[in-house]
Steps between C-alpha positions, in 0.01 A plus 500: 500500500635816395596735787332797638768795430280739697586354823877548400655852652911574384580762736821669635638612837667827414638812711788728655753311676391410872131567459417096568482340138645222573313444837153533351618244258637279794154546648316423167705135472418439881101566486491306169620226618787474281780510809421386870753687638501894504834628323643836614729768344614581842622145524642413169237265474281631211369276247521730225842640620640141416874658407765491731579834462158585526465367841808686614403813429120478528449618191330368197674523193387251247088479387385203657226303402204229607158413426289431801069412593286728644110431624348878569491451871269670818669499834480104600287308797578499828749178475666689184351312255533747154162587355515541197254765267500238177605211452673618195867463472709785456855469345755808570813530283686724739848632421690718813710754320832712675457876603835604464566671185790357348289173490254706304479286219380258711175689529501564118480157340250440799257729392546422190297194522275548836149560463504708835765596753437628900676764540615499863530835739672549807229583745757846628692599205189414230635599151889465481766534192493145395067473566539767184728320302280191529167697479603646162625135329192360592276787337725412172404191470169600628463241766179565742651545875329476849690694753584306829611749823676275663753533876157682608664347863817767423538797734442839313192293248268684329211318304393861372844678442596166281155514276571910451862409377369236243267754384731810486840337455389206200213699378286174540141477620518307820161354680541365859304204500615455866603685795725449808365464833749632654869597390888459681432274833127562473443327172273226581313420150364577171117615421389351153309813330303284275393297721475678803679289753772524689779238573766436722808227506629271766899548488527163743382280190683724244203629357324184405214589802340790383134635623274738399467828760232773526613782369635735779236766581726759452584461107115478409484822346859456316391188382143604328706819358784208358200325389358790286755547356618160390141457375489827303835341364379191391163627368714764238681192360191344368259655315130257580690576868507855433153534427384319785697708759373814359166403515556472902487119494704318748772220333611168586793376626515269146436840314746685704824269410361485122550869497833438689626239269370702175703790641765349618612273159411841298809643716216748624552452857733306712303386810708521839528260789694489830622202720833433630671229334758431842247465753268275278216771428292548197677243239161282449324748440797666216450154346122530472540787385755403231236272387231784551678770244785391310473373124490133426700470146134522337465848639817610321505628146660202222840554497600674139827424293608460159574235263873443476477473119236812407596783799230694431245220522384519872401206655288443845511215699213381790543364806323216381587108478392475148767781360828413380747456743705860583666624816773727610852419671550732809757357724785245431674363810856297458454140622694176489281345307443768299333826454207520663321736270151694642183501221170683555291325302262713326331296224375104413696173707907423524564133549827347626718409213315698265709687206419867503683836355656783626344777276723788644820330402356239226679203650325160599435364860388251734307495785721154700328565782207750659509614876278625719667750714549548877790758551777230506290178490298391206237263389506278189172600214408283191398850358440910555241671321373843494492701809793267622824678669744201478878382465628325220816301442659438165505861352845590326446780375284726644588810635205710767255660295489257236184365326466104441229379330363218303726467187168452261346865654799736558471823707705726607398680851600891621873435623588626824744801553757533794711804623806557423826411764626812703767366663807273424763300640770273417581166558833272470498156505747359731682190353481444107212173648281791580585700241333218314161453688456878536419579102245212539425615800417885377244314205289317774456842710460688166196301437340502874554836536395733144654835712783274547820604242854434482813558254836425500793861482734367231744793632479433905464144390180507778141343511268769553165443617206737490178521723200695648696607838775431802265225629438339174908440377539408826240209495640391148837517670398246793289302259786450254733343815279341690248335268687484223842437686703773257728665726573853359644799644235794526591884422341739658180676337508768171212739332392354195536827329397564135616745220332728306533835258386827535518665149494375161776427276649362179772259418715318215588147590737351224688228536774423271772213466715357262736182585534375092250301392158573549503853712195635785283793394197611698404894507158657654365807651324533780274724695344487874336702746313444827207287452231397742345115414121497462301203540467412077842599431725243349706510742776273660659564848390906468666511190328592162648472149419600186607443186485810291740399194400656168619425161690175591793640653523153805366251298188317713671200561787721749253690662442253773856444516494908583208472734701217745835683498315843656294294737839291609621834557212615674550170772872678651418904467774755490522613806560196741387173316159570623192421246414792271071530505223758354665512184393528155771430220422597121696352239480731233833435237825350466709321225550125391781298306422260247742244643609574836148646604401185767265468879813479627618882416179631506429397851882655620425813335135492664697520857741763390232734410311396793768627698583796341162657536408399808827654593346822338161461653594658827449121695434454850423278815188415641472366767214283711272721699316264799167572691577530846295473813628497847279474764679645846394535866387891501812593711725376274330662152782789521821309459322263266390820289867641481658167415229440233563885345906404529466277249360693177144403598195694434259482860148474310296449800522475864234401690380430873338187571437470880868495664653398179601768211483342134736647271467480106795606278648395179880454540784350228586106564847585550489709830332225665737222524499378899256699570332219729766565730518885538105498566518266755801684724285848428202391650591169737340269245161638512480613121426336229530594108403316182640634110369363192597636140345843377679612200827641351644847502843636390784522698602808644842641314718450816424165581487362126868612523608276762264184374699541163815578693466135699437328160835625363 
């Protein structure tokens, strides 16, 4: 019998670092029934935090993901037997993402194939840097949140203050569905709006005893002004709802979460709970609400591509059985047996063994062997089919983002796009039997990791690797010695700084040899200027170029040749072997020999008139500008504020929050290096700070100076 997809619900765990992801989805496993025994971050004994170094830092930093039951559930009998609303089976495809930002990608490929993410608050500090980061990825890939204000138990919460910054700070539309009794040491339970109950949690039993309370005289009136509200809400987002509520009738709880679900799956409104995922409170009824308001795959548009052989023919694909098989790779993880290569599947049935295509890079592949997954620990499956999140075995070629498909029905899928590395380091192998293992080494991470780069200096005769921040390198660095067993000898961080010009310019590139015998002739002109990549351009790496030859002067077959010479140019710079971007290169004349014309001269004097104009162009750095926010004890903010403005940063906004001041600035990568360690001694450990990348900007004259200075 073919499977109900509407009781299927893909969701995500996503937030700023430290708001509780991973503990709500420690909770989630627990009250499932898929563990027995409650993991904690505290302890390094998280489920989804299955890495070593994960555990050690209490940090997540790889997506993790499982697929667990759920019956909507009241508060159970007496002797703690679990009622259950329906007897029909739920089944939740949860992944826990990390909230640091150099993990970021993490989040990305996530989204990329949920059908609904939580998006997890701190109960004191409500919207933080990385909660915006997050916010905004999901909105691209327009994937329907509920909002979950969780460590309501923290001193300093605010159930109110967190719901304002979701409104002012992500311009989203949030409706409490719940509300706190209680906040700090007070916080006792949750009151379900919908319903009109309240409930409160037994912390002895760990949350599986829960009961419903009356709600505490005191919060009547807050609660029927919540309730208005919420209502009013729910009635807008539906328009037989609409009429019914203007017409003064009263609705029903069914009618209420159909205007809640409408709303919430048309990205309308995000509907806001509360609980605290540490002390056991409110995580049932997240799940029944999860159920409630998030899309099954049948509420979510057909996925649209584009067959591999006609691009402009767009193709759509249902979440149906009966469709041709298509899905989309969004996670490859380096195993002994293997890669272990994640698939949503999006479209018709993917048996074991079965032959199948990998549209993106037109190569063939098998599916040896299909997992279900459980962080670490996986499950054997005959088959997936749409709506499935699974792992597969026997992939050799895909790379994250990739479409694979059924070979008779090809489709190609919208790829994925990552930032760009800020930050670099290098790397020497120790003994030539590393020096071995590390190149294959570099491969495997390059394909986990998409933000993930590395090159080898021909002139320092050094590995240099390239990634999204301190913490990042410096996981690659312990992963490539202790799980990979490469020892290598780490340098210390560098900017990943990039070139660009200022001015436009013109250039002859000829190049010209003669050794007897058949000579080397290659002439062209050139011209660039500044140039700023829309999306439609033709564009490779920020750099556009255009063939403007009249007359014959390069015949057609060298001006490829001309085109690969400027852009290997364009990969080292001028000024300090940095990558040239926003360029646009015209190629407008030049000269050819019958004879010695070949690729081979046209592509050397492509470089040498790269070179020469860019040298004309007026080039400079840029350099990466972060987002930073550092959140300081009030008595602290002044120090913080000078050190911040010491370092070329512009303060963009400071504000109070309780006893804490929150200050916003944008400041350059590369006057933050150990900064970890001068915010702790200037405020006794109390602060914290999070960066994540906010654009480029040129280098001022002075300091561009002594970056190409160090170079030479």
């Amino acid at each position: 019998m073919a499977r109900d997809l509407s009781k299927f619900r893909n969701i995500g765990i996503a937030a700023h670092i430290d708001a509780g992801k991973t503990t709500v989805s420690e909770r989630i496993l627990f009250y499932t029934g898929k563990t027995h025994k409650l993991g904690e971050v505290h302890e390094g004994t998280a489920v989804m935090d299955h890495l070593p170094e994960e555990q050690e830092r209490g940090i997540t930093i790889t997506s993790a993901a499982t697929t667990c039951p759920w019956y909507l559930q009241d508060p159970p009998k007496a002797d703690g037997t679990p009622v259950r609303k329906t007897q029909d089976h739920y089944t939740i495809n949860l992944i826990d993402t990390p909230g640091h930002v150099d993990f970021t990608v993490e989040v990305e490929r996530s989204l990329r194939v949920l059908d609904g993410a939580v998006a997890v608050f701190d109960g004191r500090e409500g919207v933080e840097a990385q909660s915006e980061t997050v916010w905004r990825q999901a909105t691209k890939y327009m994937v329907p949140r509920l909002c979950f204000v969780n460590k309501m138990d923290k001193i300093g919460a605010d159930f109110e203050f967190v719901v304002g910054t979701i409104r002012d700070r992500l311009g989203a539309n949030p409706v409490p569905i719940q509300l706190p009794i209680g906040a700090a040491e007070t916080f006792s339970g949750v009151i379900d709006l919908v319903e009109e109950k309240a409930y409160a949690w037994d912390e002895e039993s760990e949350g599986m005893i829960w009961k419903e309370i009356p709600i505490p005289e005191e919060m009547l009136s807050k609660v029927d002004q919540a309730r208005a509200y919420m209502v009013e809400k729910a009635a807008e987002c539906d328009d037989s709802l609409t009429e019914k509520y203007l017409n003064g009738e009263e609705l029903s709880v069914d009618e209420i979460r159909q205007g809640l679900r409408k709303g919430t799956i048309a990205i309308q409104i995000n509907p806001v709970l509360c609980g605290s995922a540490l002390k056991y409170k409110g995580i049932q009824l997240l799940l029944n609400n999860v159920v409630y308001y998030l899309p099954s795959p049948l509420d979510k548009p057909p996925v649209a591509g584009h067959d591999p052989r006609k691009k402009e023919s767009e193709l759509i694909r249902k979440a149906d059985i009966n469709e041709p098989f298509c899905g989309i790779v969004f996670k490859i993880v380096s195993d002994q047996h293997g890669d272990l290569t994640y698939l949503r599947v999006y479209s018709g049935k993917l048996e074991q063994g079965t032959r199948i295509i990998n549209s993106t890079r037109d190569k063939r592949e098998i599916a040896s062997r299909i997992w279900e997954m459980h962080a670490a620990d996986r499950k054997p499956r005959d088959y997936a089919e749409a709506g499935d999140i699974v792992g597969i075995v026997g992939f050799k070629h895909g790379l994250t983002g990739d479409t694979v498909c059924d070979p008779e029905h090809p489709i190609v899928l919208e790829k994925m796009e990552f930032p760009e590395p800020v930050i670099s380091m290098s790397i020497e192998p120790r003994s030539s039997n590393d020096k071995n293992k590390l190149g294959e080494s570099l491969t495997t991470l390059r394909r986990e990791d998409p933000t993930f780069r590395s090159n080898y200096d021909q002139e320092t005769g050094q590995t240099i690797i390239h990634g999204m921040g301190e913490l990042h390198l410096e996981i690659i660095a312990n992963k490539l010695k202790r799980d990979m067993k490469v020892d290598v000898i780490v340098g210390k961080p560098k900017v990943a700084y990039k070139e660009t010009i200022t001015s436009k310019s013109e250039a002859q590139g000829k190049h010209v040899k003669q050794t007897g015998g058949r000579g080397q002739f290659g002439d062209c002109w050139i011209r660039i200027e500044p140039y700023n990549p829309v999306e439609g351009d033709d564009s490779e790496d920020t750099i556009l170029f255009v063939n403007a030859i009249k007359g014959g002067s390069i015949p057609k077959e060298f001006i490829p040749a001309v085109e690969y010479g400027c852009r290997q140019a364009a990969k080292t710079g001028i000024l300090a072997g940095y990558p040239l971007l926003n360029v646009k290169i015209e190629l407008f004349d030049g000269a050819y020999h019958d004879v010695d014309s070949s690729q081979v001269a046209f592509e050397q004097a492509g470089i040498l008139a790269m070179q020469s104009a860019v040298r004309k162009a007026r080039p400079c750095l840029l350099e990466p500008i972060m987002k930073l926010q550092v959140v300081t004890p009030i008595e602290y903010a002044g120090p913080v504020q000078g050190d911040i403005s010491s370092r070329r940063a512009m303060i963009e906004n400071a504000e109070q929050r309780g006893n804490t001041q929150v200050i916003d600035a944008t400041v350059p990568l590369a006057s933050m290096f150990g900064y970890s360690t001068i915010l702790r001694s200037l405020t006794q450990g109390r602060a914290t700070y999070t960066m994540e990348p906010h654009s480029y900007a040129q280098v001022p004259n002075n300091v561009q100076q002594e970056i190409i200075a160090a170079q030479k």
